[in-house]
Backbone as ProteinMPNN parsed JSONL, in Angstrom:
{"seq_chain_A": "XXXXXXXXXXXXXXXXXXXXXXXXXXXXXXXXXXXXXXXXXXXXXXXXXXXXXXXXXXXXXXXXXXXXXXXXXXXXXXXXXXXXXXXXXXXXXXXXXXXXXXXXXXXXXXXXXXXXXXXXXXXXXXXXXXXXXXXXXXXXXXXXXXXXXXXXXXXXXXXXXXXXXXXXXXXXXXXXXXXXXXXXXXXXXXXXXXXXXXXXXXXXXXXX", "coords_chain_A": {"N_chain_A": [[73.891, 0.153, 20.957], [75.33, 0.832, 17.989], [78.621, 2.815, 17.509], [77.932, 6.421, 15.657], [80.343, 6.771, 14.359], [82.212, 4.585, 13.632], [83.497, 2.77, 11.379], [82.984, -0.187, 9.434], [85.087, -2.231, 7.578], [84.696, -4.362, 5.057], [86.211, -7.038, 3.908], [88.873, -9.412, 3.275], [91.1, -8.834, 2.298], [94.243, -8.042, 3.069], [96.166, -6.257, 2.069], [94.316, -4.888, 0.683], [93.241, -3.653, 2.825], [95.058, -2.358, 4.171], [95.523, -0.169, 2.315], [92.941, 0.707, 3.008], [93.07, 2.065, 5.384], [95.209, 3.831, 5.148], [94.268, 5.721, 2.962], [92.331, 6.925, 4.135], [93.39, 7.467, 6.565], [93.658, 10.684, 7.774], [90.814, 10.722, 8.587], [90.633, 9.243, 10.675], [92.652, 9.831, 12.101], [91.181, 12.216, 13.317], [89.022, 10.823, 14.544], [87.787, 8.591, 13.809], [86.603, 5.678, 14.109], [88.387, 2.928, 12.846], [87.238, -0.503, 11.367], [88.272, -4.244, 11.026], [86.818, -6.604, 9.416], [87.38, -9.153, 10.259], [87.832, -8.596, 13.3], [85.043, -9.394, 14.346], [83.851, -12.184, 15.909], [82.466, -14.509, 14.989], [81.77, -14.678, 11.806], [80.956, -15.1, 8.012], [82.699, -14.852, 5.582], [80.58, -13.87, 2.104], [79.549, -16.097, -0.629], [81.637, -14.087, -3.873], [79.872, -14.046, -5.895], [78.685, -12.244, -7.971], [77.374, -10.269, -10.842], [79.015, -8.213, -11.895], [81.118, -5.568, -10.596], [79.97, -3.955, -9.164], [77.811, -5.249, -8.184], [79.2, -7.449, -6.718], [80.392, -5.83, -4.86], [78.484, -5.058, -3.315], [77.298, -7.623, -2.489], [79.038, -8.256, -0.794], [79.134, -6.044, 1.349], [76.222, -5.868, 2.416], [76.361, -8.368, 3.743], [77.976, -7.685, 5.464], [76.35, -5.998, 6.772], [74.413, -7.285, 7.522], [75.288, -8.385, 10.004], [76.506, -5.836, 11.832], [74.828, -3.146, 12.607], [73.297, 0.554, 12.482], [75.491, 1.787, 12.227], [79.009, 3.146, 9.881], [79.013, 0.869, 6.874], [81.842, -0.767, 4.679], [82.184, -1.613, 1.737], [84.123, -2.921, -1.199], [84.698, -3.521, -4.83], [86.732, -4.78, -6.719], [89.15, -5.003, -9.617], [91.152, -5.61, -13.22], [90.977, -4.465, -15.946], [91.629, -5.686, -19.017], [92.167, -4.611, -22.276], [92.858, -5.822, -24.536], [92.205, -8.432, -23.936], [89.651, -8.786, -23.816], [88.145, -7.877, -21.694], [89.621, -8.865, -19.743], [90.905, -9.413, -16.256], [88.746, -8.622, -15.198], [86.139, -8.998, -12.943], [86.797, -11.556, -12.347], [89.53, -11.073, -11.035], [90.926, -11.559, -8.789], [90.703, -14.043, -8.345], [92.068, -15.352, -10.694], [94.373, -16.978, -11.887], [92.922, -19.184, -10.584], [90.856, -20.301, -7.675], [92.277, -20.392, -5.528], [94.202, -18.3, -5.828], [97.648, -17.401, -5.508], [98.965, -13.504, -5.764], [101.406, -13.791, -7.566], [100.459, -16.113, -9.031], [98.464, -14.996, -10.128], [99.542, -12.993, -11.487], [101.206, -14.121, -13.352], [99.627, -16.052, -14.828], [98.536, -13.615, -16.416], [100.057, -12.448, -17.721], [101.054, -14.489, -19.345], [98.704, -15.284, -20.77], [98.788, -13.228, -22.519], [100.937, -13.251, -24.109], [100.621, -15.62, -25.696], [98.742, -14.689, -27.374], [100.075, -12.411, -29.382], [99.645, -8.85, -28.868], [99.551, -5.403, -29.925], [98.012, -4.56, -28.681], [98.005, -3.293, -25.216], [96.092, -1.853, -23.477], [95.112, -0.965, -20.484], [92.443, -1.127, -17.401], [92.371, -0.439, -14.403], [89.801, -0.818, -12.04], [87.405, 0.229, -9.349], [85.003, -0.11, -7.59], [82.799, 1.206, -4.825], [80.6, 0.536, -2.248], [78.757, 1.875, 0.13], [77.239, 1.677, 3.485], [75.573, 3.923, 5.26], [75.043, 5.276, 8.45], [72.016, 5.214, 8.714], [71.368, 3.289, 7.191], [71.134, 3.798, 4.931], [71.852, 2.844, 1.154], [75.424, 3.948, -0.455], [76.87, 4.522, -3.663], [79.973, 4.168, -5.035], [82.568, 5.111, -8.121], [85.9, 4.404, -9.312], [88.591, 4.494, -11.325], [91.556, 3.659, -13.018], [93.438, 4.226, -16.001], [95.58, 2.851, -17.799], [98.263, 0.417, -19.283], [99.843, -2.548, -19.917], [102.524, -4.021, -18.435], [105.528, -5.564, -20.193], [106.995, -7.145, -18.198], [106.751, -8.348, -15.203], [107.754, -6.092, -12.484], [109.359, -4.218, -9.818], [108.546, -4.038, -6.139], [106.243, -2.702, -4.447], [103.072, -2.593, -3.34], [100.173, -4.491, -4.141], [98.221, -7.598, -5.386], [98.205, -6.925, -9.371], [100.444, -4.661, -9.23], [102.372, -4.56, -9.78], [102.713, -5.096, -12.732], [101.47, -3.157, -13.757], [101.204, 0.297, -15.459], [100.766, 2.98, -15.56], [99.267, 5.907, -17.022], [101.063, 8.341, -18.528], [103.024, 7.342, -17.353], [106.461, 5.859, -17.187], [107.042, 3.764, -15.373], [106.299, 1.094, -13.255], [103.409, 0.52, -10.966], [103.955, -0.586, -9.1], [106.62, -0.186, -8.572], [106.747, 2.884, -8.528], [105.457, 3.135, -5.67], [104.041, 3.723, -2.946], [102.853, 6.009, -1.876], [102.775, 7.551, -4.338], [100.735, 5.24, -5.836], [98.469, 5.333, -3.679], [97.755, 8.614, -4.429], [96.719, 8.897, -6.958], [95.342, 6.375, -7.175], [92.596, 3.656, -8.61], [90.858, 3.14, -5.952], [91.391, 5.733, -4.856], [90.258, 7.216, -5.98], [87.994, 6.22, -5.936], [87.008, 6.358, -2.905], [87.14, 9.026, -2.491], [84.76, 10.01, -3.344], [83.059, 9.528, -1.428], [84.248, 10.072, 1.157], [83.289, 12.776, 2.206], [81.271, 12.187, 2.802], [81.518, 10.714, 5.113], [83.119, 12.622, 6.843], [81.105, 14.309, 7.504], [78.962, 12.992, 9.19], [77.416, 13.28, 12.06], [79.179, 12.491, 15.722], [78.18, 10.387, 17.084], [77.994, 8.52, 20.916], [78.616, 5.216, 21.226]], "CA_chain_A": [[73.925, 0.734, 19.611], [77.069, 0.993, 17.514], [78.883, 4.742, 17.327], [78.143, 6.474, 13.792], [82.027, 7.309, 14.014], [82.691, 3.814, 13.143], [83.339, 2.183, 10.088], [83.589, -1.407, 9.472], [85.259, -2.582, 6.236], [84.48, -5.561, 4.337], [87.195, -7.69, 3.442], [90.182, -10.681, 4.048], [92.377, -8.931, 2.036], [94.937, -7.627, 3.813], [96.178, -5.319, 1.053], [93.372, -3.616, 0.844], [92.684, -3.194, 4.333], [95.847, -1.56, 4.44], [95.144, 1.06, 1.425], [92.256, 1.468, 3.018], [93.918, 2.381, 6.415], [96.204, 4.755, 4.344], [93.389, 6.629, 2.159], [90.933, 7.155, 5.586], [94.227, 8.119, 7.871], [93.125, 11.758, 7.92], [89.763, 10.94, 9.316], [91.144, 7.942, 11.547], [93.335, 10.699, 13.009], [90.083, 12.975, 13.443], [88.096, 10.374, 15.447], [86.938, 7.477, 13.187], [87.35, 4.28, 14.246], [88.059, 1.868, 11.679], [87.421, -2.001, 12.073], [88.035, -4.99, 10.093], [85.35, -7.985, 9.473], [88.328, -10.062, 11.069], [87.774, -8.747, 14.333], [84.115, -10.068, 14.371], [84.01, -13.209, 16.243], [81.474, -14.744, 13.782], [81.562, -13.61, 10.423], [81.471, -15.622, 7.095], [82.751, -14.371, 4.067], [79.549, -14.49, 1.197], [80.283, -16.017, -2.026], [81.528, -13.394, -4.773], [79.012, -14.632, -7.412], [77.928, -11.244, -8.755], [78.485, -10.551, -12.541], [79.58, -7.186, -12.257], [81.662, -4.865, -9.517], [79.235, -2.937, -8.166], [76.99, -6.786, -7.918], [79.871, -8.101, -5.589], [80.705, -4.999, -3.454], [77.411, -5.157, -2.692], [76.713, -8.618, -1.613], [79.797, -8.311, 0.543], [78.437, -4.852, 2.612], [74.834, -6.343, 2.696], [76.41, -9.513, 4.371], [78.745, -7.158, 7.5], [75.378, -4.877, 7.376], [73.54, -7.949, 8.505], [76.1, -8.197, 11.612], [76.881, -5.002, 11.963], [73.75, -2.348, 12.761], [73.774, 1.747, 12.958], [76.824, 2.394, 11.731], [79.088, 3.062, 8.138], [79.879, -0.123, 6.242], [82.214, -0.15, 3.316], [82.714, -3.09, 0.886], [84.784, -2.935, -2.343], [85.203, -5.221, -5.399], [88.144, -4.174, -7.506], [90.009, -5.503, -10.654], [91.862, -5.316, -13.717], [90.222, -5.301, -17.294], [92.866, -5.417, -20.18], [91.229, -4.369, -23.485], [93.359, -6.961, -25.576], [91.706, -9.547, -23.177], [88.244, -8.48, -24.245], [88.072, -6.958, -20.207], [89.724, -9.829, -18.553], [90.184, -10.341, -15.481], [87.934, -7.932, -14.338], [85.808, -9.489, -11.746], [87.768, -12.349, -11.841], [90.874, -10.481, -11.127], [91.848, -12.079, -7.823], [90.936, -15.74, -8.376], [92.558, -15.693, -12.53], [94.568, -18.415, -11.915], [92.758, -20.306, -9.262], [90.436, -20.102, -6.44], [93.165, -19.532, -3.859], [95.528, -18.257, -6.301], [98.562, -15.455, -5.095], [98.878, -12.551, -6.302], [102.147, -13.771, -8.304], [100.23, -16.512, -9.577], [97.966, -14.415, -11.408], [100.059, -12.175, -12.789], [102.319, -15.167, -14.131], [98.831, -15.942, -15.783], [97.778, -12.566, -17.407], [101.299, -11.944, -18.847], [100.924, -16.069, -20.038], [97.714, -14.742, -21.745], [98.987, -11.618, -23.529], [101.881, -13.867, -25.058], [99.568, -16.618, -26.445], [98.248, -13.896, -28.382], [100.538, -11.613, -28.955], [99.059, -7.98, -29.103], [99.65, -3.979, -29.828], [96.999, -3.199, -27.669], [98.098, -3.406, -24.332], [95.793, -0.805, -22.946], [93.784, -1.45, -19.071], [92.52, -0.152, -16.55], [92.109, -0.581, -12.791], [88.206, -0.09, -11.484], [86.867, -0.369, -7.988], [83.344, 0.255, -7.209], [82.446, 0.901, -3.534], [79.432, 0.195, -1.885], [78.781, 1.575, 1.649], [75.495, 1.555, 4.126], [75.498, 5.097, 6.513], [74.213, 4.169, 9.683], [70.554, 4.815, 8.67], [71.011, 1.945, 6.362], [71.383, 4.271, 3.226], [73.257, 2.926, 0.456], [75.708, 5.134, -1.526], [78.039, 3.718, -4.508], [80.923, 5.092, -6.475], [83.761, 4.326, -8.93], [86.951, 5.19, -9.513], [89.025, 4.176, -12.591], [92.776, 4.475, -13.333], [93.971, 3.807, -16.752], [96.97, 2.754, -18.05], [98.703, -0.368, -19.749], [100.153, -3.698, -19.193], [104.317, -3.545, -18.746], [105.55, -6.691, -20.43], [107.628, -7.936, -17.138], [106.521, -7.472, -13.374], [108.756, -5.091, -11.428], [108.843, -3.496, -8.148], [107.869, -4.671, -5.077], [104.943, -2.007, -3.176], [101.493, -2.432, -3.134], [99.766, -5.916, -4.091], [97.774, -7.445, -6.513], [98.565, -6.872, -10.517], [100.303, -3.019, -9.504], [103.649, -5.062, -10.632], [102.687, -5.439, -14.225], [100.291, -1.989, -14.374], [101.699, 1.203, -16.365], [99.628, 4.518, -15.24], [98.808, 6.529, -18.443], [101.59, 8.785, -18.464], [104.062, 7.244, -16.531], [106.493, 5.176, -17.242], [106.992, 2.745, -14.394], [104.778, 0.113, -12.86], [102.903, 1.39, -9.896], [105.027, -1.168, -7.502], [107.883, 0.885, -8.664], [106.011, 4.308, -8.421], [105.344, 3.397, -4.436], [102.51, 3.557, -2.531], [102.474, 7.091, -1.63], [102.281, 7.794, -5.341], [99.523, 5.182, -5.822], [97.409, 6.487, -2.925], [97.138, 9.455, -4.618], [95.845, 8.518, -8.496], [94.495, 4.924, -7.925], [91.031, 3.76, -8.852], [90.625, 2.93, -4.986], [91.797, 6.791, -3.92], [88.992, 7.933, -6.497], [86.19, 5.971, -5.591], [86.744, 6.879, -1.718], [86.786, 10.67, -3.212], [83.239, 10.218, -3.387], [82.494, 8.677, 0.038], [85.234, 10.899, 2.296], [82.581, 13.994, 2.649], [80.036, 12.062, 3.623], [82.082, 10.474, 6.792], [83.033, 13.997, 7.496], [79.855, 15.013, 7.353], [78.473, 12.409, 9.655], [78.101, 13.255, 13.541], [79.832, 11.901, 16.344], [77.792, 10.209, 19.013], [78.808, 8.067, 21.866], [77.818, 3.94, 21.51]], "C_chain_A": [[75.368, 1.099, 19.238], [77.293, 2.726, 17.301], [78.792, 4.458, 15.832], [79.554, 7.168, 13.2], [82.727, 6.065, 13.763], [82.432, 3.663, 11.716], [83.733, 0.893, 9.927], [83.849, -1.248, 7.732], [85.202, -4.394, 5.892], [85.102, -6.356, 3.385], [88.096, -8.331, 3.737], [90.685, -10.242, 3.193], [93.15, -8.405, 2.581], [95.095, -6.509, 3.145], [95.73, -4.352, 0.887], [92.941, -2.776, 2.167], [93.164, -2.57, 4.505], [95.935, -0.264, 4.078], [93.907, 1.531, 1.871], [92.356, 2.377, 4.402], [94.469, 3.826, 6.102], [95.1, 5.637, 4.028], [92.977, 7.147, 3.534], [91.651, 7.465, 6.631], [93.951, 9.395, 8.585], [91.87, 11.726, 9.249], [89.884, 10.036, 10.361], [91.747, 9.07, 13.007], [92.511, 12.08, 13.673], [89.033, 12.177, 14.585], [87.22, 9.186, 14.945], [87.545, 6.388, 13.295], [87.137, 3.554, 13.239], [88.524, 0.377, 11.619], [87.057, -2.8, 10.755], [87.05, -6.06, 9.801], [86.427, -8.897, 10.471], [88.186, -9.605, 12.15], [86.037, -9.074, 14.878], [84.499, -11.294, 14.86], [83.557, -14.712, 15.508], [81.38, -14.175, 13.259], [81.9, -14.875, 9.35], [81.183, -15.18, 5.822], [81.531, -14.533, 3.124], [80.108, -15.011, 0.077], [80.622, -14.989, -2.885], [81.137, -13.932, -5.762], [78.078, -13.403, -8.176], [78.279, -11.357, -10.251], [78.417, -9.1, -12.598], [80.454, -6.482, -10.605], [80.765, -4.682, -8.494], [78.064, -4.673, -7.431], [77.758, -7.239, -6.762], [80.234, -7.202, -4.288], [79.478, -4.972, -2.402], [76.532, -6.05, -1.86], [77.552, -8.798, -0.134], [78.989, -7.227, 1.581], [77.205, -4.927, 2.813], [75.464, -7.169, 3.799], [77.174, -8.877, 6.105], [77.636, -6.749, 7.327], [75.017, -5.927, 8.189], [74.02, -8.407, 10.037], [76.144, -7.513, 12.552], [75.565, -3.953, 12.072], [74.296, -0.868, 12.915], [74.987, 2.341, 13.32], [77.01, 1.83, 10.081], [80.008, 1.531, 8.148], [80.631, 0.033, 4.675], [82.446, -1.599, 2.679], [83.224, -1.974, -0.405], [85.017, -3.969, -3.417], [85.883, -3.645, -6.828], [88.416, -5.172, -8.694], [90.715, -4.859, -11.75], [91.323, -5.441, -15.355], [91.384, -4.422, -18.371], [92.009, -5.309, -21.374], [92.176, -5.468, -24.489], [92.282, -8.473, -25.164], [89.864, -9.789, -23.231], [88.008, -8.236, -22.804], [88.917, -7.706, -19.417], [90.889, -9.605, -17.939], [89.094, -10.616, -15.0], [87.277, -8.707, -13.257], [86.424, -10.907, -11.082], [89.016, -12.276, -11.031], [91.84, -11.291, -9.799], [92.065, -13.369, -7.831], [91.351, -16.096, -9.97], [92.811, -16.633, -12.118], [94.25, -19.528, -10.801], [91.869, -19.715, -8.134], [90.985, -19.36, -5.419], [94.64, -19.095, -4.391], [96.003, -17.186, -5.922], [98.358, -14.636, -5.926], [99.944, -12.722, -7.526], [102.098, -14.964, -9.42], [99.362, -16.141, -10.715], [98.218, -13.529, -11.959], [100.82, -12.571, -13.636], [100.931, -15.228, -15.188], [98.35, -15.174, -17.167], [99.094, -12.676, -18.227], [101.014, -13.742, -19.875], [99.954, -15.482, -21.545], [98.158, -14.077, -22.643], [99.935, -11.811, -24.181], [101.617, -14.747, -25.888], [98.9, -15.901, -27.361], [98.697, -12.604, -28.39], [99.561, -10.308, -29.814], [99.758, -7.038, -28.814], [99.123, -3.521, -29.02], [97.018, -3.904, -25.922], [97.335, -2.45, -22.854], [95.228, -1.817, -21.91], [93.301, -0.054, -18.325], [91.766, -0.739, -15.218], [90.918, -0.024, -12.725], [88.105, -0.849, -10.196], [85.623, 0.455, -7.767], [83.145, -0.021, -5.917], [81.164, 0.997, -2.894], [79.505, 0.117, -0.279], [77.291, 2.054, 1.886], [75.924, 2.839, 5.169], [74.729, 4.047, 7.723], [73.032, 4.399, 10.182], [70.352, 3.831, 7.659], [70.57, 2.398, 4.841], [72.393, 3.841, 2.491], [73.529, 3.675, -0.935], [76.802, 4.008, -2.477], [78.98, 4.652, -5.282], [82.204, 4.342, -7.054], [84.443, 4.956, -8.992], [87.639, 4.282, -10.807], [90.793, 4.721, -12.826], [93.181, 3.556, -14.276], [95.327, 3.923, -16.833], [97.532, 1.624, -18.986], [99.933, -1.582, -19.198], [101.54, -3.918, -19.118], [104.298, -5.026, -19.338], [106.627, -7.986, -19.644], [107.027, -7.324, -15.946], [107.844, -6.895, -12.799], [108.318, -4.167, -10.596], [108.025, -4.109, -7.413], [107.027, -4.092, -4.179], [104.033, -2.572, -3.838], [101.484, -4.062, -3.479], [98.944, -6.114, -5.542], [98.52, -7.842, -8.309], [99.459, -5.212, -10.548], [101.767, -3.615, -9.98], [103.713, -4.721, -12.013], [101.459, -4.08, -14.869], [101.349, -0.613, -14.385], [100.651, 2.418, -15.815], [99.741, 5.203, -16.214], [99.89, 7.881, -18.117], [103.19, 8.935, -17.759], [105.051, 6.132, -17.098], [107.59, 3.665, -16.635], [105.835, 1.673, -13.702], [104.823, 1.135, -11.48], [103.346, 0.595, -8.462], [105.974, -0.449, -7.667], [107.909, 2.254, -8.282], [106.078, 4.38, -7.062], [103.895, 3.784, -3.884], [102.189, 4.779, -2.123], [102.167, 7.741, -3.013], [100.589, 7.206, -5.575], [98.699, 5.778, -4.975], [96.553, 8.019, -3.729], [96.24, 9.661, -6.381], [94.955, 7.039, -7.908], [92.892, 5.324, -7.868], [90.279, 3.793, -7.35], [90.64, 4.53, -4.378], [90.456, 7.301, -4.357], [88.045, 7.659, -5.872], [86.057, 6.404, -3.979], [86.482, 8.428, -1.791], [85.692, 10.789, -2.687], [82.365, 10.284, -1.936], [82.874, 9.627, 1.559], [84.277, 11.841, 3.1], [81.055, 13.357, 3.447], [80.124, 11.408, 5.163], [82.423, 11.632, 7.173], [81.967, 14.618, 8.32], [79.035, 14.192, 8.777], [78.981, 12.664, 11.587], [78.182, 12.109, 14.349], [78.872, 11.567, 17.78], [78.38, 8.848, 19.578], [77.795, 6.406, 21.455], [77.088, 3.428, 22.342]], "O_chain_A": [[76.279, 1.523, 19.95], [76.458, 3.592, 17.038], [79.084, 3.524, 15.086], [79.807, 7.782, 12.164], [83.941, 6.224, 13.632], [81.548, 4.168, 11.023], [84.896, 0.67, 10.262], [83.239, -0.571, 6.904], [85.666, -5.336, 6.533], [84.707, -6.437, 2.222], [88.5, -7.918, 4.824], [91.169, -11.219, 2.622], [92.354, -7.581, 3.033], [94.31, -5.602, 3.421], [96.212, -3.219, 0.872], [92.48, -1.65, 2.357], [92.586, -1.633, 5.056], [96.241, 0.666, 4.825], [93.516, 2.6, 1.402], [91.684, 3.408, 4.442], [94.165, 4.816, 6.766], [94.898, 6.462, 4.92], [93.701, 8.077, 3.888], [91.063, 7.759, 7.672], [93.96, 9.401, 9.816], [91.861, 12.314, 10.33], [88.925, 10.141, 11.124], [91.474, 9.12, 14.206], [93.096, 12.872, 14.411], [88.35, 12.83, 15.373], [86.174, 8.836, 15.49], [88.633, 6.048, 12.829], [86.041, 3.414, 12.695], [89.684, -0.014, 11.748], [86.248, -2.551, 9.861], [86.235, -5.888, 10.708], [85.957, -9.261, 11.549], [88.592, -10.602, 12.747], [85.926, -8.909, 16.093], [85.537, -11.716, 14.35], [84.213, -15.754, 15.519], [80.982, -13.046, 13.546], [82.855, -15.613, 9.589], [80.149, -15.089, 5.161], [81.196, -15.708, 3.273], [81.151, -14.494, -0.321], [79.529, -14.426, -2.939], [81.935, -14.349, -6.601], [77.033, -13.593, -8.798], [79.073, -12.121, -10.801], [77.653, -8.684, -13.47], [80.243, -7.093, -9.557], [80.756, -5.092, -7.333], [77.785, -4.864, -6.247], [77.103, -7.457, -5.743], [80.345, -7.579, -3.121], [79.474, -4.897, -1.174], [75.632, -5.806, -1.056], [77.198, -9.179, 0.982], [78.301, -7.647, 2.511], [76.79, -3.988, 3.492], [75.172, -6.765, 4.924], [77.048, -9.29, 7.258], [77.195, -7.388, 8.282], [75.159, -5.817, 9.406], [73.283, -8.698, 10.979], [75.986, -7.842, 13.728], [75.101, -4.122, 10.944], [75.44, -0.719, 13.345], [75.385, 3.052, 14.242], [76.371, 1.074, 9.35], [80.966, 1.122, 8.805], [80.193, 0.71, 3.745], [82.896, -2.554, 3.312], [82.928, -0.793, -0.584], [85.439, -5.091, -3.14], [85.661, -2.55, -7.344], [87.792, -6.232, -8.639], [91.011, -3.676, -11.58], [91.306, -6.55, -15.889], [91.776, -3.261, -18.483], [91.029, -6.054, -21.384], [91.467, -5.755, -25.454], [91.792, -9.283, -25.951], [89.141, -10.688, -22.801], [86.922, -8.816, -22.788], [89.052, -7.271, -18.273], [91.921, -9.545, -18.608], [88.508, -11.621, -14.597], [88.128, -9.164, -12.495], [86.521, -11.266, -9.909], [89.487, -13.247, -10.438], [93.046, -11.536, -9.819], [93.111, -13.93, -7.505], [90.916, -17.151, -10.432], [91.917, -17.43, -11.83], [94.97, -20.398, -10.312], [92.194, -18.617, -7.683], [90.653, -18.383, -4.748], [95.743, -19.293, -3.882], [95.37, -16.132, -5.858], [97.609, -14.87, -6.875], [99.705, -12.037, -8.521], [102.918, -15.121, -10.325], [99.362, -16.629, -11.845], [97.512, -13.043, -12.842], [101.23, -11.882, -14.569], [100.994, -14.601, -16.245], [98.002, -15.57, -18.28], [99.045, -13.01, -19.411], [100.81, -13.77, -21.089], [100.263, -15.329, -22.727], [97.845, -14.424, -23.782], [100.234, -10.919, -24.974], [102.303, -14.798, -26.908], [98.403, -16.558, -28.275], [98.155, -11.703, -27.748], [98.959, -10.465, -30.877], [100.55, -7.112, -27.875], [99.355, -2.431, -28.498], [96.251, -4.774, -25.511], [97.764, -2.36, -21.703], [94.936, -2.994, -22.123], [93.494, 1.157, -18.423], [90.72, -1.388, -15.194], [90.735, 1.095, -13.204], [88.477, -1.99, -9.922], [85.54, 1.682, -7.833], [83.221, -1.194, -5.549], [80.616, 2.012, -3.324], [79.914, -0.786, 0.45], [76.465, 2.542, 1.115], [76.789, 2.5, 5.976], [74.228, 2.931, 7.855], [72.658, 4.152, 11.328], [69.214, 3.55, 7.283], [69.982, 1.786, 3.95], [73.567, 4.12, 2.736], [72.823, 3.957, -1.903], [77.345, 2.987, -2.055], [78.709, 5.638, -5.968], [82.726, 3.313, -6.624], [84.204, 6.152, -8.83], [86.985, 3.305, -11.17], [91.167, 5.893, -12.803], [93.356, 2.375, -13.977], [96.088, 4.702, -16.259], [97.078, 2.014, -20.062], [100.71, -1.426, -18.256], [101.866, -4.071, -20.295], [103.316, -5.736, -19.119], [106.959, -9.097, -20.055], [106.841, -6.127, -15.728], [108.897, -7.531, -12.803], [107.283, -3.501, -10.58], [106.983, -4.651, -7.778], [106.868, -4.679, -3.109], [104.244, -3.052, -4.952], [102.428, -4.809, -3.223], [98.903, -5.327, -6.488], [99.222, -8.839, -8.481], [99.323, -4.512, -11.551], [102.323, -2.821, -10.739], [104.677, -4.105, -12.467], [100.849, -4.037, -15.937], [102.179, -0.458, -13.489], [99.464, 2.122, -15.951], [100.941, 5.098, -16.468], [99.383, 8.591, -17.248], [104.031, 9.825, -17.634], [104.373, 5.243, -17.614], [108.423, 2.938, -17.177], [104.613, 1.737, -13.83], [105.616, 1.982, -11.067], [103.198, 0.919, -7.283], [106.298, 0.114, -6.621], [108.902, 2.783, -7.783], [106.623, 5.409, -6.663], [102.882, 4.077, -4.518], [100.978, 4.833, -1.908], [101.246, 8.556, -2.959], [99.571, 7.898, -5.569], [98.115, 6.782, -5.383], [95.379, 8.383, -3.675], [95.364, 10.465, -6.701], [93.849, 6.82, -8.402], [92.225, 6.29, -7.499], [89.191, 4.368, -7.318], [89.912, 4.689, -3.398], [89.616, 7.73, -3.566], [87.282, 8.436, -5.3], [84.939, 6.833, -3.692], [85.597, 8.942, -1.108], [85.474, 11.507, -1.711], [81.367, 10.913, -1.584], [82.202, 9.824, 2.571], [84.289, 11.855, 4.331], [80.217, 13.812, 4.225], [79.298, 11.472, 6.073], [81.859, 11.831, 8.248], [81.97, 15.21, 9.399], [78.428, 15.009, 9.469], [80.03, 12.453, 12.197], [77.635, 11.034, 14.107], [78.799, 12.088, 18.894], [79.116, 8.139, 18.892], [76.565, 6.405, 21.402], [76.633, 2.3, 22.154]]}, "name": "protein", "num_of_chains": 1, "seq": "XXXXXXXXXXXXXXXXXXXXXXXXXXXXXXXXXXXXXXXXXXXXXXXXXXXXXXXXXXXXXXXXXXXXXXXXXXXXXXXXXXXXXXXXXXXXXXXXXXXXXXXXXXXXXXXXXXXXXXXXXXXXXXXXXXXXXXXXXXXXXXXXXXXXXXXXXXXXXXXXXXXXXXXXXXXXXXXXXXXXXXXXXXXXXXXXXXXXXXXXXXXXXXXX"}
């Protein structure tokens, strides 16, 4: 039987794995082990064919649950919805320009977009919806949300993603420029773990 002081996370992005490393350090440094789907020997990714966030976080942490038994799983599905864009990328957000497109290919895209029609309303906002299983096979969900607006050049080089070309509602630098100890503490990713943190706290520690 797996310890309920683990946590597997559900994901090949690196990126995230890392922010999620960062956010969950506290409790890491408390006694929670935290493991990636990549160290599974067998494991294959599911399609993301949901049509909403919370639809894809969910098929991912169904697909480690079915691996993975009596213990917490966490999946995430994240993006970027620009209100000029009528939401877009949003669930698209990682494959915009392409299946296996970089991260600097789809932000060459969005800015492409938002010049093809040029617009005043540059407003967005970052959402991630997480979707984890306790390790009685309860599942909990939550969101987080960080608005802001679209800069009209990428700059700065932390974090990953679109945080090049994203504006935080009061700030005014992109959030690669800002640094990752800034993001950590506003993004939509810090929020939605908000929700989740007390209940790994909360959860005792027995032996596998």
């Amino acid at each position: 039987m797996a310890s309920t002081r683990e946590l597997w996370v559900a994901t090949g992005n690196q990126g995230k794995l890392n922010e999620f490393k960062m956010l969950l350090n506290r409790l890491v440094q408390t006694g929670l082990n935290l493991h990636a789907q990549s160290e599974l020997p067998v494991f294959s990714a599911p399609p993301e064919n949901g049509d909403s966030f919370v639809a894809n976080a969910r098929i991912k942490a169904r697909a480690l649950k079915s691996v993975k038994s009596g213990t917490w799983i966490l999946a995430d599905d994240s993006g970027l919805q620009v209100e000029g864009l009528n939401g877009l990328p949003g669930i698209h957000s990682a494959r915009y320009a392409g299946p296996k497109a970089s991260d600097a290919e789809n932000v060459a895209k969005l800015l492409k977009m938002m010049t093809l029609r040029p617009m005043a309303n540059r407003k967005a906002a970052f959402v991630c919806v997480v979707v984890a299983f306790d390790p009685s096979g309860t599942e909990h969900v939550f969101e987080g949300r960080l608005e802001g607006e679209i800069a009209k050049a990428a700059k700065g080089t932390a974090g990953f993603g679109y945080d090049s070309i994203f504006i935080p509602v009061g700030e005014t630098q992109t959030l690669a420029n800002l640094g990752l100890a800034f993001k950590n503490r506003v993004s939509h990713r810090a929020k939605a773990l908000a929700g989740l943190i007390p209940l790994l706290e909360s959860t005792p520690s027995t032996s596998p």
